[in-house]
C-alpha positions in Angstrom: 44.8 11.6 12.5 46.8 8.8 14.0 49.8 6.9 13.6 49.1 3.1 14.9 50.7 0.3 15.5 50.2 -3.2 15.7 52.9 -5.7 17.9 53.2 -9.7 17.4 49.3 -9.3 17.1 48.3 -13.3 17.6 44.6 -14.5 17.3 43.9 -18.0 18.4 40.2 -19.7 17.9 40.3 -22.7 20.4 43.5 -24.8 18.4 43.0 -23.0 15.4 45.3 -19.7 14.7 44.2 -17.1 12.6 46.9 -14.3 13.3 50.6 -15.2 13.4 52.7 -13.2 15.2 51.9 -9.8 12.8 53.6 -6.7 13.1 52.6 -3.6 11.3 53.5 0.2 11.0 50.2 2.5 10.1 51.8 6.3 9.2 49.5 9.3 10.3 47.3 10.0 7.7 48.0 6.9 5.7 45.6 5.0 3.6 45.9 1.2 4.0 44.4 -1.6 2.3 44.3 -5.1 3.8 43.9 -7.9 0.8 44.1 -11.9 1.2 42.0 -14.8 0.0 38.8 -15.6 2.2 39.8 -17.0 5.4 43.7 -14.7 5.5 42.4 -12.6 8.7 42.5 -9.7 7.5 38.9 -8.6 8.6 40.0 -10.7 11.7 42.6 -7.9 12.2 40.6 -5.0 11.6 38.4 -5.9 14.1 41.3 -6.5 16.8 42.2 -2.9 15.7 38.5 -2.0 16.2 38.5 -3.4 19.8 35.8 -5.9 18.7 37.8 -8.7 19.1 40.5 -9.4 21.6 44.1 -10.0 20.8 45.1 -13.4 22.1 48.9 -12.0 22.3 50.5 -8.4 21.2 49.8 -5.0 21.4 47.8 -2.1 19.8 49.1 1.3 20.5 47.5 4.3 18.6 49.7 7.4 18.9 52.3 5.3 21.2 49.1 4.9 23.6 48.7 1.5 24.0 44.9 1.1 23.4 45.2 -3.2 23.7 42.7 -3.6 26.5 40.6 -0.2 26.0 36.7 -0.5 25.0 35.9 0.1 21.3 34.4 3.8 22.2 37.8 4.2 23.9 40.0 3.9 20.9 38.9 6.8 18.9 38.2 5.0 15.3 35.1 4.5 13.6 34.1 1.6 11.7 32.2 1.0 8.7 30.6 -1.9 8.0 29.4 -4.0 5.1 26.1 -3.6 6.1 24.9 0.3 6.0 23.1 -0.9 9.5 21.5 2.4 9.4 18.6 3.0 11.7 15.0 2.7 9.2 12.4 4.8 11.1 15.2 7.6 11.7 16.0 9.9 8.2 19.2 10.9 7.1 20.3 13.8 9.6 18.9 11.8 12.6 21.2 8.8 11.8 24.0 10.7 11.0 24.2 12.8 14.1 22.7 9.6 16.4 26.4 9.0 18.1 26.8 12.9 19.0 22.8 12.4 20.6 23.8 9.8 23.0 27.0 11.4 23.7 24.8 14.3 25.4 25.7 16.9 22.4 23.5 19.8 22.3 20.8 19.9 19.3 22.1 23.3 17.7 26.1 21.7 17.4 24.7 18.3 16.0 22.7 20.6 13.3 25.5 22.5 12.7 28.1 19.3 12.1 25.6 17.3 10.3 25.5 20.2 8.0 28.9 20.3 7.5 29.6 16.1 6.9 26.0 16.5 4.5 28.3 19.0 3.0 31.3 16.6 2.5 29.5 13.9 1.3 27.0 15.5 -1.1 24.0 14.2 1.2 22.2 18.0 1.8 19.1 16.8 -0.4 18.7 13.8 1.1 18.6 14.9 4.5 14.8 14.3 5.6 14.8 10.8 3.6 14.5 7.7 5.4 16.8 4.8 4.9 14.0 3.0 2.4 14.0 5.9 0.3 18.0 6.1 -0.6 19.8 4.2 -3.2 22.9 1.5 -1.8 25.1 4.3 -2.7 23.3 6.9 -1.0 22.8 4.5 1.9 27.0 4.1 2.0 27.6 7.6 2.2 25.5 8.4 4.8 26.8 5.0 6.8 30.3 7.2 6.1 28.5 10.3 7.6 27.4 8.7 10.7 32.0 7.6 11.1 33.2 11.4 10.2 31.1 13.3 12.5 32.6 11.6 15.3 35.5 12.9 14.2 37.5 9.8 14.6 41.5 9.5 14.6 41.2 7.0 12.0 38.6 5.3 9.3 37.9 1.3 9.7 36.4 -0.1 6.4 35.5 -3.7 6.7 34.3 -4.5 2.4 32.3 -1.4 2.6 31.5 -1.6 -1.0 31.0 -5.6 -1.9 27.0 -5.3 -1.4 26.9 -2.6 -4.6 26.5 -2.9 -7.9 29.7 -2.3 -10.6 28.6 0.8 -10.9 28.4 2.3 -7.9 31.4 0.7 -6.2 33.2 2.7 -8.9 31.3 5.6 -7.8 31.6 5.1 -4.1 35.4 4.7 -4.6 36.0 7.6 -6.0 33.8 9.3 -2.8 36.3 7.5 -0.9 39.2 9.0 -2.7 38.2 12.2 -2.5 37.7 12.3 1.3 40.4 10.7 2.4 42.0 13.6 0.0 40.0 15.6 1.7 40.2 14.8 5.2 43.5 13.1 5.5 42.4 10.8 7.8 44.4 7.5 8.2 42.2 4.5 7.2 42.3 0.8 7.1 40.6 -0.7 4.5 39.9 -4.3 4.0 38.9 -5.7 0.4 39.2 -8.8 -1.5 38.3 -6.3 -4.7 41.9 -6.0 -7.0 40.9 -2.6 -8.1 39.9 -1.1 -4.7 43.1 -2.1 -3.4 45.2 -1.2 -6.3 43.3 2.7 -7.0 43.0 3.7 -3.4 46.3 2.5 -1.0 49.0 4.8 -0.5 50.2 1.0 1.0 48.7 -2.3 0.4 49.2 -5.0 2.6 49.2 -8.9 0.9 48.2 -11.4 3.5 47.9 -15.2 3.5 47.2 -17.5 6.6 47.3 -14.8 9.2 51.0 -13.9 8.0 51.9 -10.6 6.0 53.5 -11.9 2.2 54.3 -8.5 1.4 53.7 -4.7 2.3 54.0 -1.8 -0.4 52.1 0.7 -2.7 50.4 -0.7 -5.8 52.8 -0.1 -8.0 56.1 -1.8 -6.2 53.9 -4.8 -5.7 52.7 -5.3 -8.9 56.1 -4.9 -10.5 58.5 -6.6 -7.9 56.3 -8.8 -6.0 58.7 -10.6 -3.6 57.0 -14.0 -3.4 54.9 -15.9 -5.8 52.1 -15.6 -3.5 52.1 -12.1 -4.2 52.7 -12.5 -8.0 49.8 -14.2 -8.4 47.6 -12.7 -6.4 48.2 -8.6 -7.0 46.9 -8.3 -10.7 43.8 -8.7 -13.2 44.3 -11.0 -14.8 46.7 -12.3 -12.3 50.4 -13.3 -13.5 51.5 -16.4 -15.8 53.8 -18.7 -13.8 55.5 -21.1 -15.6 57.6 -23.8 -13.8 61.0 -24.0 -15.2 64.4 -25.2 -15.1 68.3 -24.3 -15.8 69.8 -27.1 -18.3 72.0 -26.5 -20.9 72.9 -23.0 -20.0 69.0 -21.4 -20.6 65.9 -21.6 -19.2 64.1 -24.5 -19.9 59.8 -24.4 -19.2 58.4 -27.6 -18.1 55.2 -28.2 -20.3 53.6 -31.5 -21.4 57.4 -31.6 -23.3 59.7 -29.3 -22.2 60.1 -26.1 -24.2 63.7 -23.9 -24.3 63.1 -20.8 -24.5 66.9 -19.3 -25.1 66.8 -17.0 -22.0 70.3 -17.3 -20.8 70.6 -19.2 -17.1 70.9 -17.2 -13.7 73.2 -19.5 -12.2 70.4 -19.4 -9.6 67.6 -21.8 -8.1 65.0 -21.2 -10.5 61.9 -22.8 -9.8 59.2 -20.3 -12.2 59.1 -18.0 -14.3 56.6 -15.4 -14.4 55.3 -12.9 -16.6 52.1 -10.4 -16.9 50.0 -10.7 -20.2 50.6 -7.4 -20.9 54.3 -8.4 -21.8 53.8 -11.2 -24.0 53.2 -10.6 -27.9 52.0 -13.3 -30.4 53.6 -14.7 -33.2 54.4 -17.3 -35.5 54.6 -20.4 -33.6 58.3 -21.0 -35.2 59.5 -17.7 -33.7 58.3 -17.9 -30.3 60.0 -18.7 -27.1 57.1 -20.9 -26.8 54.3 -22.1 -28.5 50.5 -23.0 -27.9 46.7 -23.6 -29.0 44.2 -20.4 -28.5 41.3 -22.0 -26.2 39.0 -18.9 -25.6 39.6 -14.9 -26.4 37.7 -12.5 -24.8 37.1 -9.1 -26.1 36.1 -6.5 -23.7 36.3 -3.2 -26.0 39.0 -1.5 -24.5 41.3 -4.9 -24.3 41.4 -7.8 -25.6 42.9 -11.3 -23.5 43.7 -14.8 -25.3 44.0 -17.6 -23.1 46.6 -20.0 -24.8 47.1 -23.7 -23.9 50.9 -24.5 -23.8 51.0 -27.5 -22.0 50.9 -26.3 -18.8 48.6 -26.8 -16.0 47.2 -23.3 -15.9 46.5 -21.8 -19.5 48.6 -18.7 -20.6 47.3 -15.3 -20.5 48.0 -12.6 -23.2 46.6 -9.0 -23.9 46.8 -8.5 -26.9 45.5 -4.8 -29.3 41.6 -5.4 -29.1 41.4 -4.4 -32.8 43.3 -7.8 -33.4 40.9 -11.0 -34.4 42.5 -14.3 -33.6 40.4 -17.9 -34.4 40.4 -20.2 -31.1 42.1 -23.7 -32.1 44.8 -21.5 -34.1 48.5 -22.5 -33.2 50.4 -19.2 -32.0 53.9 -18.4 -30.7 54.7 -16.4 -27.4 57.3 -13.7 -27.3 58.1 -13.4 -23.4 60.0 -9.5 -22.8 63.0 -10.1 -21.3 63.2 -7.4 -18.8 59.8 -7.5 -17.1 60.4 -11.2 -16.3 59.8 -12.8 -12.7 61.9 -15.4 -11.3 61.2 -17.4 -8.1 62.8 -20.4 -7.2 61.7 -23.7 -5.2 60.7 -21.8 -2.2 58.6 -19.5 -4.2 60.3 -16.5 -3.2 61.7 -14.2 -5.2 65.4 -13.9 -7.2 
């Protein structure tokens, strides 16, 4: 295991930067999840950890051994890749114990270790297959194989799961789960998936435009996230953000006409207000803080979502009991809770 750490990392292309001056503290053992829209860096970064790209500033240092110029082999990670890349006309054991063969290993030890990861990762029947022959799944683990028996300071997951169906990416992250349970072996993980991130960081780390918005475990960003960046993007469905004004002593949302919702004023700079679906309840459009048309519902057995128009741009989000049947086109009020409300203001960062 390793404790790494990344200093005023920069990454130009020609004029165009990618990474912005990003500093960040991996703990030994730690499990950490890079998340960001397409083009953030974040896969960028992970291979600047990797040694696969160079650093155009900073430093890398991997148990306060700074690793910034050292070869990929050098480093002591192992990367896993979106594609399985696994070696067709070799089977299972051969591609798993391939790195300790060309590292000069003797035959009996790589038997003996390939046993023991086989072990780990549930692959002992499949050990005479050939690639061909193995489900995506099957094919992923044994990718995962081939990065434990090196017995690396540290796991390098680049969307190791994105080319799997729904159900085996639930499947394959629960493998994942359990062996970093397992082995304890800090990992960086990089995802665009919402539930990856969210069920397997002990940290996750939000970035946008090669900067870090906000680094925390799952549960302090999707309850305080600290800019509206962050609100919106930790979350499925993602949070409602409302734009908004203080007038009149009360919050005031600004709809197609503006809508008072009674929630006293801050005396602060508020620029939105923002609230998860889960903590907004429906009723009679005379009662609610606000009030709005039902455009689609969507019942997916264990939930239920209505997506209300109240004269914002974006459409309002609400879960609502799935055993509850509301008509689209009916007029409904929404009851906001009071204490699980987000504020940001002009700068879109937090109050």
């Amino acid at each position: 295991m390793a404790a790494i750490r990344l200093q005023a990392i920069e990454k130009w292309f020609d004029e165009l930067q990618v990474i912005k001056g990003l500093d960040l503290d991996i703990k030994e053992g730690e499990f950490i999840v890079l998340v960001g829209p397409s083009g953030c860096g974040k896969s960028t970064l992970l291979r600047i950890l990797a040694g696969l790209e160079d650093a155009t500033l900073g430093s890398i240092l991997i148990d306060d051994e700074d690793v910034t110029d050292r070869l990929p082999s050098e480093r002591g990670l192992s990367m896993v890749f979106q594609s399985y890349a696994l070696y067709p006309h070799m089977d299972v054991a051969a591609n798993i114990g391939f790195a300790l063969k060309t590292a000069g290993v003797g035959r009996s030890e790589i038997n003996k270790r390939v046993a023991q990861v086989a072990k780990i990762l549930r692959l002992e029947p499949l050990l005479d297959r050939l690639p061909k022959q193995l489900s995506g799944g099957q094919r992923q683990r044994v990718a995962i194989g081939r990065a434990i028996i090196r017995e690396p300071r540290g796991f390098l997951f680049d969307e190791p799961l994105s080319n799997l169906d729904a159900a085996l990416r639930v499947n394959m992250r629960l493998e994942i789960s359990r062996l970093h349970d397992q082995l304890g072996i800090t990992t960086v993980y990089v995802t665009h998936d919402q539930t990856e991130a969210m069920t397997l960081a002990d940290r996750i780390v939000v970035l946008n435009e090669g900067v870090i918005m906000q680094a925390g475990s799952p549960r302090e960003l999707y309850s305080n996230p600290q800019n509206k960046f962050v609100a919106e993007f930790i979350g499925s469905p993602k949070m409602n953000l409302m734009p908004c004004r203080e007038e009149d002593g009360q919050l005031s949302l600004l709809s197609a006409g503006i809508q008072n919702t009674g929630i006293p004023a801050t005396g602060k700079d508020v620029a939105w207000l923002g609230v998860r679906p889960e903590h907004i309840t429906l009723c009679d459009p005379k009662q609610g803080m606000l009030a709005g048309t039902i455009m689609v519902t969507e019942y997916l057995g264990s939930e239920q979502y209505v997506y209300v128009d109240c004269g914002f741009e974006d459409v309002i989000t609400v879960r609502i009991d799935p055993a509850e049947d509301f008509e689209v086109g009916s007029n409904v009020g929404l009851m906001l809770a009071r204490e699980t409300l987000h504020m940001f203001d002009e700068g879109e960062s937090r109050l």
